[in-house]
C-alpha positions in Angstrom: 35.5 90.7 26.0 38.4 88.1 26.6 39.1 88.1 22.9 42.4 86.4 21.7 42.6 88.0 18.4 46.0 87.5 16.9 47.6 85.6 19.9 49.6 82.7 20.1 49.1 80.4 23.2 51.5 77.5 23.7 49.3 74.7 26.0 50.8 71.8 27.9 48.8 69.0 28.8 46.5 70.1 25.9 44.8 66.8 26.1 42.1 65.0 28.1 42.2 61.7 30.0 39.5 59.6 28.3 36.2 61.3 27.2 35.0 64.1 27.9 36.7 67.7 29.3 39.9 67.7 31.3 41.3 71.5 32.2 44.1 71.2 29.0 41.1 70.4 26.3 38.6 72.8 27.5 41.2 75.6 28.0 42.6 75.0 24.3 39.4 74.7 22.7 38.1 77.7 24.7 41.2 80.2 23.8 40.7 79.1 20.4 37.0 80.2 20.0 38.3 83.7 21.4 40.6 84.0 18.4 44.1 82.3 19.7 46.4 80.1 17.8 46.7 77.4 19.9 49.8 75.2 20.0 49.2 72.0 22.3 51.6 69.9 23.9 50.7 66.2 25.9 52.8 63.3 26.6 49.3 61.3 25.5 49.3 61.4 21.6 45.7 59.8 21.6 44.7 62.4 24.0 45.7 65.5 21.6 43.7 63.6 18.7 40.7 64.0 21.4 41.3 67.8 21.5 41.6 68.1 17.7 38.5 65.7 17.1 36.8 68.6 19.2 38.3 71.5 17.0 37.4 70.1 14.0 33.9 70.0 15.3 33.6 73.4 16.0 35.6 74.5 12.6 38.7 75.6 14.8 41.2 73.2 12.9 42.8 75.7 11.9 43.5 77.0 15.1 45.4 74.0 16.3 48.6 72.4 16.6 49.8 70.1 18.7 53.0 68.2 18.9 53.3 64.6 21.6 55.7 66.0 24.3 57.5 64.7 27.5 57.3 67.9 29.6 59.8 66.4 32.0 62.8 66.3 29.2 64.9 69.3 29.0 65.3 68.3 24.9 61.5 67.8 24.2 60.7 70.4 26.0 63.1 73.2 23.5 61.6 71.1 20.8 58.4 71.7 21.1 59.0 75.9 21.7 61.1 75.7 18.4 58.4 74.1 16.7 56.0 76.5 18.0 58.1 79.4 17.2 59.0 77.9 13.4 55.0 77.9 13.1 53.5 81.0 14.6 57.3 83.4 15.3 56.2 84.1 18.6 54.6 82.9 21.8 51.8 85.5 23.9 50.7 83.3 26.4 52.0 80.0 28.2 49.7 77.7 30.3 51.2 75.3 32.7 49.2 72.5 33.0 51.4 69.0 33.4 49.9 67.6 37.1 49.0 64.9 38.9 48.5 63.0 42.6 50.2 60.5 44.4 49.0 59.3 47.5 51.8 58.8 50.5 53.3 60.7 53.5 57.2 60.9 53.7 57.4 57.6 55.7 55.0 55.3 53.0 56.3 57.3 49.7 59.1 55.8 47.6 61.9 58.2 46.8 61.1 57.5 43.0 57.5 58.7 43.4 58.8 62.0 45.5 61.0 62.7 42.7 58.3 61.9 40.0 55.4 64.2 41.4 58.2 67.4 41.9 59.1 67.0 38.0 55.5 66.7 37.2 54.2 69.3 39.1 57.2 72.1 39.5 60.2 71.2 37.0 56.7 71.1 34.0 56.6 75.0 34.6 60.4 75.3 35.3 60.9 74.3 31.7 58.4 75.5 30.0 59.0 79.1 31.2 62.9 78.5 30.7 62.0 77.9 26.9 59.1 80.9 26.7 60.6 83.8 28.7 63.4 84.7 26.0 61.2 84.9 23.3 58.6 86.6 25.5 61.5 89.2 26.9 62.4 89.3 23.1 59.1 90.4 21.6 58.8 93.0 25.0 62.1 94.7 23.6 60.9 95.1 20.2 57.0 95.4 20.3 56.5 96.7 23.8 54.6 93.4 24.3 55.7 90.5 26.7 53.2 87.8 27.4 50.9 86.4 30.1 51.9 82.9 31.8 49.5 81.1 33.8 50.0 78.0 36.1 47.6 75.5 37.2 48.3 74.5 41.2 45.9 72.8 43.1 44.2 73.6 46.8 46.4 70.1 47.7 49.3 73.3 47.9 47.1 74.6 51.1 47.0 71.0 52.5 43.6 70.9 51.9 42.7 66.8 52.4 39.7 65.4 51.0 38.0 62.4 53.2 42.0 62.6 55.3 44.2 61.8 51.9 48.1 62.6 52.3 49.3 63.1 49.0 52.8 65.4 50.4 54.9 65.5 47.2 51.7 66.6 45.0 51.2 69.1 48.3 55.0 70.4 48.0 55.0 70.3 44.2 51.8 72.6 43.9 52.9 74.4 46.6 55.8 75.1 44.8 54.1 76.2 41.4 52.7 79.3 43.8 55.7 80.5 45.2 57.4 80.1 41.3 55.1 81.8 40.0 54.7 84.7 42.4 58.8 85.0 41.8 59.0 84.6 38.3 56.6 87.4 37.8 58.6 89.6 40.2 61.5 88.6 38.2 60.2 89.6 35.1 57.1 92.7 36.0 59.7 95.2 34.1 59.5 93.0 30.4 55.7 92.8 30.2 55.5 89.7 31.5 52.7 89.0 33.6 52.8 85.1 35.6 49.6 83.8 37.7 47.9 81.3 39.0 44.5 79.5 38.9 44.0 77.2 42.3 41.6 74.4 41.1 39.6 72.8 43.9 37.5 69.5 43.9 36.6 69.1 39.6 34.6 66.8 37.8 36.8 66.0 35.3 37.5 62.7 33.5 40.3 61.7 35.4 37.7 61.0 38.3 36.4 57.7 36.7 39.3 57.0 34.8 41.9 57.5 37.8 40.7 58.4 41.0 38.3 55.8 41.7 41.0 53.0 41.5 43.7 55.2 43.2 41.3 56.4 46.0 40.2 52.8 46.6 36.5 53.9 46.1 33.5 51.3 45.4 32.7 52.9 42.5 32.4 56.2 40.4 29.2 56.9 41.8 29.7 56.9 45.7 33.4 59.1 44.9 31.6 61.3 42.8 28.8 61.7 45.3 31.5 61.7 48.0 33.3 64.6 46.1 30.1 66.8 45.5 29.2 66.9 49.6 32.7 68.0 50.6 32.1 71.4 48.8 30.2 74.2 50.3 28.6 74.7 47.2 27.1 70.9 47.0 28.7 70.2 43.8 32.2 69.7 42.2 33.5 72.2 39.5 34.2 71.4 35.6 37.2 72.1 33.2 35.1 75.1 32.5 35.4 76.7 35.7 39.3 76.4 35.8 39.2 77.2 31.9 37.9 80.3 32.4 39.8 81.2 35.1 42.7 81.0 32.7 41.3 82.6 29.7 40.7 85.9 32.1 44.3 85.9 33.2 45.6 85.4 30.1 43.7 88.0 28.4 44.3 91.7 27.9 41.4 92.3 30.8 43.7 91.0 33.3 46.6 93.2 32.1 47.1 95.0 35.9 47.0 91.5 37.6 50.3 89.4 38.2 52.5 87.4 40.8 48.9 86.4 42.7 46.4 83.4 42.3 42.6 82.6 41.6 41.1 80.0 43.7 38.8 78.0 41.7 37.5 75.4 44.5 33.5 76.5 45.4 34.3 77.6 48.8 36.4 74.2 50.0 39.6 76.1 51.4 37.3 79.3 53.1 35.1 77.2 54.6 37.9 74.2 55.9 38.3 73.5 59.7 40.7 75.4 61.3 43.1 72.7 63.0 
């Protein structure tokens, strides 16, 4: 079940933010113990040396690539999918996973940040599925097999706020990575291409002690984590796991009549929400 045999997944922000399992490292590391080649991509070197410390443990070396990139930059970006392509010849599955959260409304926000959280968020898949589709499209026409793409959003895109924070580009952005999604599989149903999207809710991931505590203004990691845990329905936060999974299944030859619709990964946060 879920096996990856003989597939080639191209993973951007493959990495993790200090120790421990962001969404990129776990989702890697799990597609490669299914079988995949993996081929990551991070603008944090340091942080892809964390993921392939972690393949190397497990005797998956083998399985892995990875390459520093700026997902952002039109140039890097083509870069990286020749690399990929000069490695493995092909590309089966994409994962979209370049995010993060500013705090600000329209008034507080600086235009810069604005403009920074779309191209993090949004113009991240944009790019990467401008690079991936042609060769996708390409192995469709001669094989009869396209690819699966999956995008990480957030429940921010349903203006879910946690303890009141505004965060409205990192709201638009993900927002955004829905509605591209749900087009670009429209766009491209007929070529074997399926596109989804996995809806992460509140996770315990590593960027909560080495980010959100300082951005969030919290006392310490302790009271945000404990914080974090009661505002979900199910008493505790997820993991990279949860989302991980989440990915693998749509990526994966199970999930072959699924396309242009989302996962929520979130514990019961945006069903159980007040209704304003």
């Amino acid at each position: 079940m879920l096996r990856l045999d003989g597939k080639i997944a191209f993973i951007t922000g493959a990495g993790s933010v200090g120790e421990g399992w962001g969404n990129g490292k776990a989702t890697a590391v799990l597609m490669a113990r299914q079988g995949a080649k993996v081929f990551g991509v991070d603008l944090d070197k340091k942080a892809l040396e964390g993921t392939a410390e972690r393949m190397r443990a497990e005797g998956l070396e083998d399985s892995w690539i990875s390459l520093p990139c700026d997902m952002t930059d039109n140039d890097q970006v083509k870069a990286a999918f020749d690399a990929c392509l000069a490695r493995f010849g092909r590309i089966d599955i994409l994962v979209n996973n370049v995010g993060g959260s500013a705090p600000g409304n329209p008034v507080s926000m600086s235009e810069e940040v604005w403009r920074h959280q779309i191209d993090l968020n949004l113009t991240t898949c944009f790019l990467a599925c401008k690079h991936a589709l042609p060769t996708m499209v390409s192995q469709f026409e001669n094989e009869g097999k396209g690819g699966a793409i999956v995008n990480l959003s957030s429940i921010g895109s349903m203006t879910y706020q946690v303890g009141g924070r505004v965060s409205a580009a990192y709201a638009a952005s993900k927002a955004g990575v829905v509605a591209f999604g749900r087009s670009t599989a429209i766009a491209y149903v007929k070529q074997g291409i399926r596109v989804n999207t996995v809806v992460p809710g509140v996770m315990h991931t590593p960027l909560v002690e080495n980010r959100l505590v300082a951005q969030l203004g919290a006392g310490d990691a302790k009271s945000l984590i404990a914080a974090r845990n009661a505002s979900v329905p199910m008493g505790r936060m997820g993991d990279a796991w949860d989302v991980a999974n989440a990915v693998l299944f749509l990526a994966s030859d199970e999930a072959r009549y699924i396309t242009a619709t989302e996962i929520v990964v979130d514990g019961g946060m945006t069903a159980a929400r007040p209704s304003q």
